[in-house]
GUGU-400374 format. One record per residue (C-alpha): residue in one letter; x, y, z. Coordinates in steps of 0.25 Angstrom, whole numbers, padded with zeros to 4 digits, always signed. Layout:
N
AXYZ...
// end
This chain:
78
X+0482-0016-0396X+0479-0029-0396X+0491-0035-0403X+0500-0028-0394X+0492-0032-0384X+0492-0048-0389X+0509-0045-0392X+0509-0041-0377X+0503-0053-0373X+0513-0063-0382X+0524-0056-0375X+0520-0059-0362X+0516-0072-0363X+0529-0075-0369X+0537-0069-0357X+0528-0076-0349X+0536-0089-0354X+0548-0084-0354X+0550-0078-0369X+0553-0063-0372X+0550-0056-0383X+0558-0048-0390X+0556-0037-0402X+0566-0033-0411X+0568-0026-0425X+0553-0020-0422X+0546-0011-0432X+0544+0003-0426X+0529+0003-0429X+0529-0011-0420X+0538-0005-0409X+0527+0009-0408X+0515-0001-0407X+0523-0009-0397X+0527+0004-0389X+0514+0010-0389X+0508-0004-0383X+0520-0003-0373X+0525-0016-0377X+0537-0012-0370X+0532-0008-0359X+0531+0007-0353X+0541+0017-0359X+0547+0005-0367X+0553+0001-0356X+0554-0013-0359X+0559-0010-0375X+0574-0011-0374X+0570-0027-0370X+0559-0030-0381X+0564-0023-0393X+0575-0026-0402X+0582-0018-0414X+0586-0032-0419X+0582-0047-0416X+0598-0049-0414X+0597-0040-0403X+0585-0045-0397X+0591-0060-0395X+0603-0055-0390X+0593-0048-0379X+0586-0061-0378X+0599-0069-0377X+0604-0059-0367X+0592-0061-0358X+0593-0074-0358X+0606-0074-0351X+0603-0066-0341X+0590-0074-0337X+0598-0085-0339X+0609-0080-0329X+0599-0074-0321X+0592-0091-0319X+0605-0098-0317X+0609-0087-0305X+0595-0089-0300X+0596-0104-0299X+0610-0106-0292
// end
């Protein structure tokens, strides 16, 4: 569909500058729409990264990655 198509688009653009988005406390009529536009990818495979029970656990994700890609830049520039 065109908004999943638009929603998509707004994703990437926003990785394309460094942001991730992240979904959480998502209504199951919202997480079928984005599962049959294969939001997550193939088989969902990219789900357990994306989607949050609760917003708590997403910015604990958030901050976790962070870290890492942070670790992961300092280790790159010694």
């Amino acid at each position: 569909s065109t908004g999943m198509a638009t929603f998509k688009g707004l994703v990437k653009e926003y990785k394309e500058i460094g942001v991730n988005v992240l979904l959480a406390s998502c209504n199951t009529l919202v997480l079928d729409v984005l599962q049959k536009g294969q939001f997550f990818g193939k088989h969902n495979k990219d789900m357990s990264s994306l989607l949050f029970y609760t917003v708590h656990a997403a910015v604990l994700y958030a901050n976790r990655m962070s870290t890492i890609e942070e670790s992961r830049s300092e280790n790159s520039t010694v």
